[in-house]
C-alpha positions as a Python dict, from the first residue, in 0.01 Angstrom:
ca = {
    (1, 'X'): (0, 0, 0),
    (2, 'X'): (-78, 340, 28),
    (3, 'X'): (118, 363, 347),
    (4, 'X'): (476, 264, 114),
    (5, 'X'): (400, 515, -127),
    (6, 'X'): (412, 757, 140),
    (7, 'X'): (745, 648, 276),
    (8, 'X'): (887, 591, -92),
    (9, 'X'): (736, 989, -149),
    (10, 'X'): (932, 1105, 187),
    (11, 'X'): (1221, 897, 94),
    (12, 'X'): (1227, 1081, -243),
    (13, 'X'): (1141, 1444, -83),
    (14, 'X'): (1448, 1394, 160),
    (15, 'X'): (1669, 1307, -146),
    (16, 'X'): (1575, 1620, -337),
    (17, 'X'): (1632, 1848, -40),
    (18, 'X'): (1995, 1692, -12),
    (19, 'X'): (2059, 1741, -349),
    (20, 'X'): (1926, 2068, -352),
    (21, 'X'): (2143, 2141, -19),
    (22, 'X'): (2450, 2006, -185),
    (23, 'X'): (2393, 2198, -535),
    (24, 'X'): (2407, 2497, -314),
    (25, 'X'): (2714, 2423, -89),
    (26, 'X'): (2897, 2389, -449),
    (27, 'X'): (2741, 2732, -612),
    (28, 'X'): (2917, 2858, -290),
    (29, 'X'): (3205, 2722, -363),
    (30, 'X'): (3272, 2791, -694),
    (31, 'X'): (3147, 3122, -582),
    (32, 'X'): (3459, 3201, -340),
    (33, 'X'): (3648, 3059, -552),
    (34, 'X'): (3593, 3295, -844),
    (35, 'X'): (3589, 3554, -586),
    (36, 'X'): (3951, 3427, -454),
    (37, 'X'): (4107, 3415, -794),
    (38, 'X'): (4003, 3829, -867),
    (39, 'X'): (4115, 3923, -536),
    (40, 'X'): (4438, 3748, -582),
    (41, 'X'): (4480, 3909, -952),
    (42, 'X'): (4372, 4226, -850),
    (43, 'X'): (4667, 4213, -533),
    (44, 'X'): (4913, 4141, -829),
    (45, 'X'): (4851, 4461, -1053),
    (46, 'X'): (5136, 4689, -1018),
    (47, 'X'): (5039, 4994, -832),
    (48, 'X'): (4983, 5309, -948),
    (49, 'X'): (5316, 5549, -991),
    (50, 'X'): (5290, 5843, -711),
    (51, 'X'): (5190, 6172, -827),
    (52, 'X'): (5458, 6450, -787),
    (53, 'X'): (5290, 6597, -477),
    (54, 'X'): (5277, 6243, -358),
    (55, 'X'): (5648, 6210, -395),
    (56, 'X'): (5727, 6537, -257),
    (57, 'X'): (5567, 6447, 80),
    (58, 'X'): (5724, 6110, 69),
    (59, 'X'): (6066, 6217, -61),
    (60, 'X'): (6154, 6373, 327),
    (61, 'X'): (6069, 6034, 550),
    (62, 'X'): (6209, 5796, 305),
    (63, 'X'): (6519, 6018, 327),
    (64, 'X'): (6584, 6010, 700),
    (65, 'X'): (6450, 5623, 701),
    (66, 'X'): (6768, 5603, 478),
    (67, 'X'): (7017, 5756, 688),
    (68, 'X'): (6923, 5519, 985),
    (69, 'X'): (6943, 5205, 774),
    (70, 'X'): (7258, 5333, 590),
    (71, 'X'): (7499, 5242, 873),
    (72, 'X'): (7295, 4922, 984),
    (73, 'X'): (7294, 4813, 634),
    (74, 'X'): (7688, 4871, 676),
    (75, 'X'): (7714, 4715, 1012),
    (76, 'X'): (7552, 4406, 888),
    (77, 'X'): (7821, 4375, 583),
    (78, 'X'): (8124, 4436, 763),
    (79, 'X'): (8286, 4669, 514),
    (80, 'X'): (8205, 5083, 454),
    (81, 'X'): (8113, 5250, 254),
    (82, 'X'): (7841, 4992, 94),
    (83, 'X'): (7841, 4997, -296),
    (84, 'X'): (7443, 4994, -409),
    (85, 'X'): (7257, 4926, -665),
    (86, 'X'): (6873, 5069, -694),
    (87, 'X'): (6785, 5181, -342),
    (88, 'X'): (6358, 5269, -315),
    (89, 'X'): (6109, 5321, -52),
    (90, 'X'): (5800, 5148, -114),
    (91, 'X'): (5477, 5333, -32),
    (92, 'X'): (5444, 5140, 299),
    (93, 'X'): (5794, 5309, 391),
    (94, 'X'): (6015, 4991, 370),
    (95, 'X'): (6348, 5080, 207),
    (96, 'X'): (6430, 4849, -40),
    (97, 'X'): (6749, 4782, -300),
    (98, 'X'): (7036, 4580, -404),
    (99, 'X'): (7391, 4606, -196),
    (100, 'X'): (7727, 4475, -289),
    (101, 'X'): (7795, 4124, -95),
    (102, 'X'): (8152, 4012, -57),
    (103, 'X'): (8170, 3653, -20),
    (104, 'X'): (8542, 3547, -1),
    (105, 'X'): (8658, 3753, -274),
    (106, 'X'): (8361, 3687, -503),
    (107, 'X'): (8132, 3997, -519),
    (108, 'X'): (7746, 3946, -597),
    (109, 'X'): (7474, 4212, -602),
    (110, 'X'): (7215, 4070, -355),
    (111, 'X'): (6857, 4238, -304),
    (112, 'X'): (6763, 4364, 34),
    (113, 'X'): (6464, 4528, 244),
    (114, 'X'): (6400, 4686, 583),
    (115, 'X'): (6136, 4594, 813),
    (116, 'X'): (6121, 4903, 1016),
    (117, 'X'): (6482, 5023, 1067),
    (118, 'X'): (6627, 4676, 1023),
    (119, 'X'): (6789, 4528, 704),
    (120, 'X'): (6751, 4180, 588),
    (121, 'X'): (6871, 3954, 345),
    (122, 'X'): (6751, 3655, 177),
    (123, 'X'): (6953, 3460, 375),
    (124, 'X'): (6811, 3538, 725),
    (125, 'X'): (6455, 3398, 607),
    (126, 'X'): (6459, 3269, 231),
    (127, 'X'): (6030, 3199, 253),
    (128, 'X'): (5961, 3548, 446),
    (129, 'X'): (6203, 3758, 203),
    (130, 'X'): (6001, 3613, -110),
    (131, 'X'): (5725, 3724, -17),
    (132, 'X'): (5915, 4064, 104),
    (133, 'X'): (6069, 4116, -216),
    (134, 'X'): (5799, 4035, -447),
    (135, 'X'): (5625, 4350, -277),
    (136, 'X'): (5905, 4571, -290),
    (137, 'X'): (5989, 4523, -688),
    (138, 'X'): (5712, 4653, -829),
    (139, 'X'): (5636, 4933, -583),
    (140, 'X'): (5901, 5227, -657),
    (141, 'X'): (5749, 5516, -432),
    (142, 'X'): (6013, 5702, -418),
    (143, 'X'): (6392, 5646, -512),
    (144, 'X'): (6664, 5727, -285),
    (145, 'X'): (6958, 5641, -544),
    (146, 'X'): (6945, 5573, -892),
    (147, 'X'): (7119, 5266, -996),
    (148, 'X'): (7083, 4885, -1169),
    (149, 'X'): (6876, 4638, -969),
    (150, 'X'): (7027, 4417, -1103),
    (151, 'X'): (7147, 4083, -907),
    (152, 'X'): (7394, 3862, -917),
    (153, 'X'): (7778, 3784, -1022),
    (154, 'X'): (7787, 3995, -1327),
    (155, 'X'): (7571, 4278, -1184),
    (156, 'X'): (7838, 4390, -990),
    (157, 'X'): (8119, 4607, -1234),
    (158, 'X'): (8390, 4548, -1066),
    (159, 'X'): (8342, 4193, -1135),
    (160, 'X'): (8324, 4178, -1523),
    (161, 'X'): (8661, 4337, -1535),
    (162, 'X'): (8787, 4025, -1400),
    (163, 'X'): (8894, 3745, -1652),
    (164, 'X'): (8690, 3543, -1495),
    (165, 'X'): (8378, 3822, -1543),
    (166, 'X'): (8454, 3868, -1887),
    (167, 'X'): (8422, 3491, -1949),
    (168, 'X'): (8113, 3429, -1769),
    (169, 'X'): (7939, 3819, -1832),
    (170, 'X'): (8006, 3777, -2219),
    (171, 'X'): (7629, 3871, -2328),
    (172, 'X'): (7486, 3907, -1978),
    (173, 'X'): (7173, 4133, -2012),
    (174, 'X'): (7278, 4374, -1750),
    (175, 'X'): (6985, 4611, -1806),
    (176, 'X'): (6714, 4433, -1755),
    (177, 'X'): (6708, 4344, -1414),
    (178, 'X'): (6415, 4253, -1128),
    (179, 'X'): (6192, 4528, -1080),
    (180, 'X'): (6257, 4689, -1382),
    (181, 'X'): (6022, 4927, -1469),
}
């Protein structure tokens, strides 16, 4: 008898050291969890506005960034000069902004951003230029032309001087556009 109670006592210490094991693994987990969920908030603050010696140092390299990607960003449209919105550098040094798109006639104010030297458009990648984007809009280090970001059909004034602008722009909020602020 004595000899079952033994095994029934390691059967029960085995059981409390898996439990205790598997409490553990989940206080982990929860753990890097919580820790994911701050990092990921954290990432999503907007950053801090550059200081005015900050910009001053910046202003010179986002400038001649700009005057490479000028004529690319022309090249790729097929029409010069290019009518812009908002153009910024970020504080990583992508140039970033909204551009005039002509399709057939129909003019839309599409966003775009430079990886290096080279300018892209949603259309070339729509998953990688989400996540592009979503960086560049709330990270205005240093403008390179002052203008509305905003996007789209009615963004674009020459547009909603067009019958068909003035029926479709009636109301449009055309100051409040992405990355506002």
């Amino acid at each position: 008898m004595r000899r079952l109670r033994t095994e029934h006592e390691l059967s029960l210490r085995g059981t409390v050291w898996v439990d205790r094991l598997s409490s553990g693994v989940g206080l982990m987990w929860l753990a890097l969890t919580a820790a994911t969920a701050v990092a990921d908030e954290i990432r999503q603050l907007p950053p801090r506005h550059p200081t005015a010696a900050e910009r001053a140092s910046a202003t010179p390299r986002a400038l001649a960034k700009w005057r490479i990607v000028y004529p690319r960003l022309a090249q790729r449209l097929g029409y010069s000069p290019p009518e812009f919105g908002a153009v910024w550098a970020s504080r990583s040094g992508r140039i970033c902004g909204v551009v005039t798109l002509d399709r057939v006639n129909t003019y839309f104010r599409e966003p775009f951003y430079t990886e290096g030297t080279t300018p892209f458009f949603a259309r070339d990648d729509d998953d990688r230029f989400l996540r592009s984007w979503v960086d560049c809009v709330g990270d205005h280090w240093v403008d390179l032309r002052i203008g509305s970001d905003e996007l789209g059909f009615c963004a674009v004034p020459r547009m909603q001087k067009t019958v068909l602008g003035r029926a479709i722009c009636k109301g449009a909020n055309l100051h409040a556009g992405y990355g506002s602020g």
